[in-house]
C-alpha positions, 0 to 999 in steps of 0.5 A: 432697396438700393440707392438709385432704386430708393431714389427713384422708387422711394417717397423719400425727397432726396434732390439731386443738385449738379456740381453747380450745386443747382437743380433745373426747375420748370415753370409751368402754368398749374391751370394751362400747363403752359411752360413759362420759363427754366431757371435754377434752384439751389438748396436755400431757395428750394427750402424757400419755395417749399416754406413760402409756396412762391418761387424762389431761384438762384440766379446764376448771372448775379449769384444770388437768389431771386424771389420771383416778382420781388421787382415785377410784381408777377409772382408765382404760387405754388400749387404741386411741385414735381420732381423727376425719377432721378431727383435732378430735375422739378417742375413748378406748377404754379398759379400766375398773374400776368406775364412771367417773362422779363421781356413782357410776354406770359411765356420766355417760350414765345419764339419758336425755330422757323425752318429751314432753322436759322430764324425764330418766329415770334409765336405770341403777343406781349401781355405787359410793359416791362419798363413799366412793371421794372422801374420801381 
């Protein structure tokens, strides 16, 4: 089998992280298949996630990993990771508490575009007081 169709029709996990060296990692509810939120992986925090069966992420913005929940207490157990046919892409099915988005809300998906397109409408309640739940 060649590389591409080994990668793509194999059993063998071979993740293809960007030049970043990162792979984009959907969140998604495993009972609601609701989509929580995107964030990023790198390989250690892939190993992580695979070895605990919680969320680990690289953040980007302060260049370190990020255990999810390790300040909020919203945690996320993993019950199946999905990998895409390209390898370059997961998605996280996972069991949550409460709200898994910064801002209070159980999603980061909580507006959506209201046409004509230059504003969002915001589509859900907050579940949570982030001051609350982030100054420990």
């Amino acid at each position: 089998m060649s590389a591409n169709k080994e990668i793509e029709l194999g059993s063998e996990f071979r993740p293809k992280f960007g030049d970043d060296g990162l792979i984009p990692a959907i969140s998604q509810d495993a009972e609601t298949g609701q989509i929580l939120m995107v964030a990023f992986m790198n390989a250690e925090a892939l190993e992580l996630t695979i070895k605990t069966q919680n969320a680990v992420f690289y953040s980007r913005s302060r260049k370190k990993l990020w255990r999810k929940g390790e300040e909020s207490g919203h945690v996320q157990k993993i019950k199946q990771i999905l990998v895409d046919c390209d390898q370059d892409c997961l998605v996280l099915k996972v069991k949550v508490d409460a709200g898994q988005c910064h801002t209070g809300y159980q999603s980061c998906f909580y507006r959506a575009i209201k046409p004509p397109g230059d504003k969002l409408e915001f589509i859900a309640e907050k579940v949570y007081d982030p001051e609350q739940a982030y100054k420990k």
